[in-house]
C-alpha positions as a printed Julia matrix, in Angstrom:
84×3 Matrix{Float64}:
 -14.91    2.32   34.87
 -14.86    4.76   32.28
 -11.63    3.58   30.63
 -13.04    0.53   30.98
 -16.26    1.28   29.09
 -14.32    3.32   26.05
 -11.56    0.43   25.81
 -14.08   -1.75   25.06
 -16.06    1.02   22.29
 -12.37    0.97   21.28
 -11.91   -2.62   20.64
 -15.36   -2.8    19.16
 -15.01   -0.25   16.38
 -11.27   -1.97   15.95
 -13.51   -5.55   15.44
 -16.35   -3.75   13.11
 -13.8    -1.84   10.89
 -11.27   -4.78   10.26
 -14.73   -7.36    9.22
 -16.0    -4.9     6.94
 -12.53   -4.82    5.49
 -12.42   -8.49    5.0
 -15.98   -8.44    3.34
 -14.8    -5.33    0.92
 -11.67   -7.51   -0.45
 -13.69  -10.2    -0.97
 -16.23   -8.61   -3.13
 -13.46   -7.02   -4.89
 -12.1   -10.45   -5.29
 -15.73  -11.59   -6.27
 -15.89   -8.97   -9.01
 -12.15   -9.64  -10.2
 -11.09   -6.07   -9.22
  -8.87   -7.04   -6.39
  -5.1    -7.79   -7.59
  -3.33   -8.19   -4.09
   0.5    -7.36   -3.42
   0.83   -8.67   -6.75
   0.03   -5.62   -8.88
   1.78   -3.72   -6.1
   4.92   -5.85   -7.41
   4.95   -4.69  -10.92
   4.35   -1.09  -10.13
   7.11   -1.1    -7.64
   9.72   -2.73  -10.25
   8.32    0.44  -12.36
   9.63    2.53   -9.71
  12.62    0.81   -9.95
  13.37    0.67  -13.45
  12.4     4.47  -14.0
  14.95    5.91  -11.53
  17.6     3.86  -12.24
  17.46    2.79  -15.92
  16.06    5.49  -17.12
  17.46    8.25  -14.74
  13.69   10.1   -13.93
  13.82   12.18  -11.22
  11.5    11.81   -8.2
   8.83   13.64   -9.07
   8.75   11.99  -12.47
   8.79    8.64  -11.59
   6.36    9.44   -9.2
   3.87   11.21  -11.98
   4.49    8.0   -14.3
   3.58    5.44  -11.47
   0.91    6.9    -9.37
   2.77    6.93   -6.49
   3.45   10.19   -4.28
   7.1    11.09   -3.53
   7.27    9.97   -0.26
   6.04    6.54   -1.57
   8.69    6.49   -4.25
  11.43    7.18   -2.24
  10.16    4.3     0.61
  10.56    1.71   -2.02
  13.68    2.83   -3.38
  14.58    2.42   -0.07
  13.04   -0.92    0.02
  15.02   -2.16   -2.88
  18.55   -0.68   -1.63
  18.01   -2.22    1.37
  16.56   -5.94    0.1
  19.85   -5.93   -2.36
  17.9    -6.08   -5.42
């Protein structure tokens, strides 16, 4: 019963958070500050260009994006892998 009671806490919380993440991108989207997967786009061919046209290293690509590292390195991987 106990399980029970925190599965459903659980699921609740899931419910709340997820709602109040729809409402926050849609006031961003309201307010014009929302770009989407689209700005994401342009900062990842950034990434791209950077490293291999312009032969940063990691840590200076990442410094000129905004991105950390890690995050540099999983979309390089992203590209090898896509082809691109």
């Amino acid at each position: 019963m106990l399980i029970d009671l925190m599965t459903a806490m659980a699921r609740k919380d899931y419910l709340s958070r997820q709602e109040r993440q729809k409402q926050g991108i849609e006031l961003a989207k309201s307010k014009g500050k929302y770009q989407g997967r689209q700005a994401d786009a342009e900062r990842h061919k950034k990434v791209v260009y950077f490293r291999e046209e312009k032969g940063l290293s990691l840590n200076e690509t990442a410094e000129a994006t905004g991105y950390s590292r890690s995050q540099v390195c999983r979309i390089l991987a992203e590209h090898l892998q896509n082809g691109n």
